[in-house]
N, C-alpha and C positions, 0 to 999 in steps of 0.2 A: 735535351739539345744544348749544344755551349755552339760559339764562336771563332771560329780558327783565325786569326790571323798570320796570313803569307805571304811574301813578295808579290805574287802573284794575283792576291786581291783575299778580300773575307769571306769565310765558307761556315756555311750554319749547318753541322755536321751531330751524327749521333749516330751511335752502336743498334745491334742488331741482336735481338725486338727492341725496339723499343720500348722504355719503364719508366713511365713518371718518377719511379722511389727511386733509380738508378742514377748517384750524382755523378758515376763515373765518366770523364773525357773521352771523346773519339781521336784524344790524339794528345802529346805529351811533348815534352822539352827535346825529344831526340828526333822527333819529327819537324821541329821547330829549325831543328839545328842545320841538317842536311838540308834543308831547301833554301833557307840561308845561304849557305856553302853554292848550291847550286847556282843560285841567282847573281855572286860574286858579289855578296853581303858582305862586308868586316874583313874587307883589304883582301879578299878572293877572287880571282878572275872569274867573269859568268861562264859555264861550263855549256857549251853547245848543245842545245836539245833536239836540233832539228833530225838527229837519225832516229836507229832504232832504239829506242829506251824501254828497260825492263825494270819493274820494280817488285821486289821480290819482299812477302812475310809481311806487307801491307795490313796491319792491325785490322782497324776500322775503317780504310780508303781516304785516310786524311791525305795520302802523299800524290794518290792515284787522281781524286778529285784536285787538288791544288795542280796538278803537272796536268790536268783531263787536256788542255790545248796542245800536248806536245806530243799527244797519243800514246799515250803508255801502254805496256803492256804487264799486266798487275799477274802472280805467282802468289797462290798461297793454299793453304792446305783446308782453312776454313769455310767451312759453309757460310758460317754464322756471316765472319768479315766479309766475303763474297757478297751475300745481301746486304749487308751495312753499305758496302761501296756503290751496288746498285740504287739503293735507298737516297746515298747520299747524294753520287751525280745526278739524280732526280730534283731532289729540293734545291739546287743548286742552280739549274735551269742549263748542267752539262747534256752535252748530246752523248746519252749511251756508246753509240757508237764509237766514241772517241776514246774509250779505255775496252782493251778486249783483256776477257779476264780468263784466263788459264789457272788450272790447279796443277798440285805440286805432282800430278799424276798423267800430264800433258806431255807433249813434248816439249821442250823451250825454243824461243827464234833458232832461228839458227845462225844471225848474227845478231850479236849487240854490241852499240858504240857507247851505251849511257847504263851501267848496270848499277842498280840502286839497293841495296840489302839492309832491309830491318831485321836486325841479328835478333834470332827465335831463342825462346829460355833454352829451347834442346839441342845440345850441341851436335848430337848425329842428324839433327834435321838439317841444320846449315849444314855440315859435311857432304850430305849426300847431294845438296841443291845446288852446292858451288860444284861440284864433281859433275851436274848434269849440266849447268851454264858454262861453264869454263870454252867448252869446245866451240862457242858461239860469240866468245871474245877474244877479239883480236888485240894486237899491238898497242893500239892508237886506242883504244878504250878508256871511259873511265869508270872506275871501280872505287864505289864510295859505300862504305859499310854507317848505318848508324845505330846508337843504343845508348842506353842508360847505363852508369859507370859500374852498378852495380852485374851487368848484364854481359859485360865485356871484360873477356881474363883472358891471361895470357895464353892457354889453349885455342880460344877465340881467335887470335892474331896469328898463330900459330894455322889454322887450317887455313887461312887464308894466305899465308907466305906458302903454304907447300902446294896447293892445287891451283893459285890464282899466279902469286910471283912477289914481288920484295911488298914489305907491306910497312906501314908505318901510321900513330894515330895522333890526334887533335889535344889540344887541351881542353880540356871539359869546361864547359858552360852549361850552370842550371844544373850540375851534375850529370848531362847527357857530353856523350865525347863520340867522333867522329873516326871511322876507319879509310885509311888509303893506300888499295894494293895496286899496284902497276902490273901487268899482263906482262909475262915472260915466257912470248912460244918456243922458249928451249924447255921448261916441261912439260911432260910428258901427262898424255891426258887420258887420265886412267879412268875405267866404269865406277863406279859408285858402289863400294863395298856391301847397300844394303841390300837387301832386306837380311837379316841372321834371323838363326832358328835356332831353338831345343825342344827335347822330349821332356814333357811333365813326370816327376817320380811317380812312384806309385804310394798310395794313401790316399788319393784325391776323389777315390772313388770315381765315378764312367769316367773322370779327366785321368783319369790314370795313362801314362804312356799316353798322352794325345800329341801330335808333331805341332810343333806353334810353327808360325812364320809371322816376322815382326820385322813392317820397314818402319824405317828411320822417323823418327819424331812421336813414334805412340808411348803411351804410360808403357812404363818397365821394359822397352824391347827386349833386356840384356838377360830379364830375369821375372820369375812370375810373383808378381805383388805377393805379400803376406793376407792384406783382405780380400784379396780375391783365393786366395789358397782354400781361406776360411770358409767362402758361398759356396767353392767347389766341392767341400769334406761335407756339406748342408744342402745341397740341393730339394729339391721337393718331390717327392719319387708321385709319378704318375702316367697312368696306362692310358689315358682317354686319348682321342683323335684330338691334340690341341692345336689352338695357336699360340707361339710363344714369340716375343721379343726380345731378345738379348738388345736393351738398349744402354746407349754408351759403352757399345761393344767393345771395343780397343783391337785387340788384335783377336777375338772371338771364343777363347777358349771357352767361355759361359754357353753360351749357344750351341757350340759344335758337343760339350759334353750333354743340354739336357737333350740332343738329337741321340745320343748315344744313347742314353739311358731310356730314352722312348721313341723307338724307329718310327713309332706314327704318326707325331707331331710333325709341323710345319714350325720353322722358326724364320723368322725377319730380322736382320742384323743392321739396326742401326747407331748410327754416329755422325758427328756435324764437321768429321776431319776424315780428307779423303784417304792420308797414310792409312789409319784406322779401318776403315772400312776394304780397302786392298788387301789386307792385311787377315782382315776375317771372314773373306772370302778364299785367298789360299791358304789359311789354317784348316778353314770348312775342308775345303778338297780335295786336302792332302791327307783326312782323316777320312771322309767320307765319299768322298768322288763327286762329279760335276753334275749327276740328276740326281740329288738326292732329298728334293725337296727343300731349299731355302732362299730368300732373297736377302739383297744386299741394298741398302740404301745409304746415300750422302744427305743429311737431311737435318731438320731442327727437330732432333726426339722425336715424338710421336704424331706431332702437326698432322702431315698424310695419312696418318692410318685412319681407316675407316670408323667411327664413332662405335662402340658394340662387337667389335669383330674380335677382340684377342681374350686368350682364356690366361697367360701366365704373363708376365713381364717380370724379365731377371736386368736388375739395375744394382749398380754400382757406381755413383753419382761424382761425378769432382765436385770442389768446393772453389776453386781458384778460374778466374779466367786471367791468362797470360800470369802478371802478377800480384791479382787484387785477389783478395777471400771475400768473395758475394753467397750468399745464401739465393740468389736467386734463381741459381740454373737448377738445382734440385728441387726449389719450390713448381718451377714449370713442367720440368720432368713428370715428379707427382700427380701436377694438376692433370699434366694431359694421359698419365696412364690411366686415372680415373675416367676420362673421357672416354679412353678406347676399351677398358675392359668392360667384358658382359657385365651381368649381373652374376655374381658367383665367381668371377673371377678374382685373379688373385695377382699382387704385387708384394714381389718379395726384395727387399732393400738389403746391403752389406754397407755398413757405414763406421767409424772410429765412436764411441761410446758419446764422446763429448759435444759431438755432431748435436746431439737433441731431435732427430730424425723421428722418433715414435712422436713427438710432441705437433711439426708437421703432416704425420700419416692420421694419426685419432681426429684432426682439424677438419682433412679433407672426405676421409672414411669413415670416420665414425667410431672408427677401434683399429687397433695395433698389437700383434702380439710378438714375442720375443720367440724367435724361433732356436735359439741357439747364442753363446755368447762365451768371449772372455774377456780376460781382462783389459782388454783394447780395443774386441770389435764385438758389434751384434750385428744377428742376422734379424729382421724385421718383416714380420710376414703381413699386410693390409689386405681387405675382401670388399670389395663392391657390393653393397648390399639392394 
């Protein structure tokens, strides 16, 4: 837990799960910056919040909680942030009600006077989000982008002068800097280029030729990662009735190929970003059609799954959340596929060498063996004993 302070008052804020070991902030200098700006902090006029206000790519709900009396309405593709915000307007003594929280998979208002954009690492994810808010900002709006200096380039300023209208930015403080685009209903308000798609080469074995479909903001939309190339060419060949989880699915190709390779499996597609999960449900579909046995979940890794109930989990773990390298989301990953696999079941990991992944799996399992490797990645196979 840390401290926010806001024009608005002090909020005892914290990420989602929470982690004693996790010194990480629910909120940062660029969050600081914009509601400053808002409040007509440091010679800025205060910016009217009484309309519709949307706050778009909301981290940890630092922005959503500090604005909660002005009713926001909070946009974001995370699970995880999603409960952080819930989390947070709780300890805060906010009335839920007072921020409704949409994902990046909603519709958006369909007017807003007050749009607020925490600019996302992924540039197709802002593209696509300003491309579906654009229609719902008028004239008289205002349009205040924030980020860290490193987070904001000129491509950045750039989507925003072509789909919002003139756009122009701040001087950085604390090294966070401030975006301000002016609404110009002379353009023209085009659909949202994503989701894009391709066909997998062939060598991938069952992913061979499989159609991807990847909206905007997942790992690799444009292109299929090199470590997941690697799990694909490695899979686990097996005939039994299983359960499988593709978790940290991305855009699904892991899942929709071990359905391929064993039409009697059931697979569960999960991921904690709703793009992600959209994404490997129309990959599913488009390979295998809409009864074909599997589900799709927006969720924290394996939380929900039933204790005992899966026979395989195919993972390919991030290491980063937003900007920071934490070892913690794979550690929990791990912990709860142990949780949910039988006994005899199996977790099989794709990770960069330097990761140290076996050194985690032997802790929680007992043993780890090397399925496969080269000089950059292993495949990691771990057994519930």
């Amino acid at each position: 837990m840390n401290w926010f302070s806001a024009p608005s008052g002090e909020f005892e804020l914290g990420r989602y799960p929470e982690d004693p070991r996790d010194l990480l902030r629910a909120w940062d200098a660029a969050d600081e910056y914009v509601l400053r700006y808002l409040a007509g902090i440091d010679d800025a006029a205060p910016t009217d919040l009484s309309g519709s206000v949307v706050v778009v790519g909301d981290r940890w709900g630092a922005l959503a909680t500090a604005l909660a009396e002005s009713r926001p309405v909070q946009i974001s593709d995370s699970f995880l942030g999603q409960e952080a915000t819930r989390a947070n307007l709780a300890r805060n003594d906010a009335d839920p009600d007072w921020v409704r929280l949409l994902s990046t998979r909603d519709a958006p208002p369909e007017r807003i006077d007050v749009l607020i954009v925490r600019v996302p690492k992924n540039l197709a994810l802002l593209e696509d989000q300003l491309h579906r808010l654009a229609p719902g900002v008028h004239a008289d709006a205002v349009v205040v982008g924030t980020g860290m200096t490193t987070e904001i380039h000129t491509s950045t300023l750039k989507l925003f002068e072509r789909i919002i209208g003139p756009t122009r930015t701040s001087l950085a403080v604390k090294k966070a800097r401030l975006i301000f685009a002016t609404p110009d209903p002379a353009l023209p308000r085009t659909p949202s280029p994503w989701p894009h798609g391709y066909t997998l080469p062939d060598g991938l074995g069952a992913a061979s030729g499989i159609v991807t479909v990847n909206h905007a903001g997942i790992f690799c939309a444009d292109r299929l990662d090199i470590g997941t190339r690697f799990l694909l060419r490695n899979l686990p060949r097996r005939v039994g009735r299983d359960r499988v989880v593709d978790l940290g699915c991305g855009n699904g190709v892991v899942g929709t190929a071990a359905m391929l390779a064993n039409r009697r499996s059931e697979v569960l597609f999960v991921d904690e970003s709703h793009q992600a999960v959209a994404s490997a449900r129309a990959t599913f579909e488009a390979n295998l059609g809409t009864d074909a046995g599997a589900e799709f979940v927006v969720g924290d890794g394996v939380t929900d799954v039933a204790p005992e109930s899966v026979d395989l989990i195919l993972n390919n773990p991030p290491f980063h959340t937003h900007r920071a390298t934490t070892e913690g989301i794979s550690w929990r990953m791990f912990a709860g596929s142990r949780a949910a696999l039988r006994s005899g079941g199996e977790l099989w990991v794709i990770g960069n060498r330097h990761l140290g992944y076996h050194v985690k799996l032997r802790r929680l399992f007992g043993n780890c063996e090397i399925v496969a490797s080269d000089p950059k990645f292993v495949v990691l196979r771990a057994v519930k004993k």
